[in-house]
N, C-alpha and C positions, 0 to 999 in steps of 0.2 A: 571815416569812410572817404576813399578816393573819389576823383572826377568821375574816372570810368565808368565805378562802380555805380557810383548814384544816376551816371547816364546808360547806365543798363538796368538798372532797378525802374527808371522812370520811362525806358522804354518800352520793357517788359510789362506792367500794369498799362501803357497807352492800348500793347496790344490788348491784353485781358479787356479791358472794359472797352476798347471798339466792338471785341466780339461780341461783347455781352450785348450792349448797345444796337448793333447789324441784328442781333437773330433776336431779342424781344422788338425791334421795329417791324422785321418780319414779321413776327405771329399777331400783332397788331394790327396787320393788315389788312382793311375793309373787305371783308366776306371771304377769309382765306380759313378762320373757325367753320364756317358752316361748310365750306368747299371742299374740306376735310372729312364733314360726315360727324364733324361735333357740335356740341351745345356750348353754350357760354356757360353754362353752369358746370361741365365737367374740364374747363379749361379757368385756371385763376390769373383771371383779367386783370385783376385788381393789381397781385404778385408782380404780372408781369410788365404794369405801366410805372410802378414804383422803380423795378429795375431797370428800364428804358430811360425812366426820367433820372433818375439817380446817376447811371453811367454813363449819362448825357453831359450831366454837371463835372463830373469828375473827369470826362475823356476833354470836356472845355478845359479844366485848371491842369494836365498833365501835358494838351499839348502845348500852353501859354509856357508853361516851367519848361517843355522843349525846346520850346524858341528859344529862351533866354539861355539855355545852353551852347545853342551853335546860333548865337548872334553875329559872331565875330567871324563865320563859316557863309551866315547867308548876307553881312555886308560887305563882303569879299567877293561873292559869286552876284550881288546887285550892283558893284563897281562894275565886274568885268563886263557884265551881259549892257550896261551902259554907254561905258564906252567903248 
């Protein structure tokens, strides 16, 4: 597998699991089940804080493996804005 690739592979899943990440924090949101006109019991809380927490983990370790791909892009552009 080329550079590219794997920094398009590792871009493509940051976005997937930011999204996933953004809209179960949404529906997580204090009083936005009931504001809806739903119950807790016909919305699975549970599903949804695993997915939240889970693509929280993984959106941490996709964008650390980001950084380290364009290290040498962001000590370049923290030289310049320096001096």
């Amino acid at each position: 597998m080329g550079r590219k690739t794997f920094i398009r592979i590792t871009s493509l899943l940051l976005l997937i699991v930011t999204v996933i990440c953004v809209v179960t924090g949404i529906l997580k949101w204090p009083g936005l089940i009931p504001a809806l006109g739903l119950t807790y019991r016909q919305v699975p809380v549970a599903l949804i804080t695993d997915l939240h927490d889970w693509s929280g983990l993984l959106m941490t370790v996709l964008v650390m493996v980001h950084i380290y791909q364009f290290r040498g892009f962001i000590r370049r552009m923290a030289r310049t804005v320096i001096s």
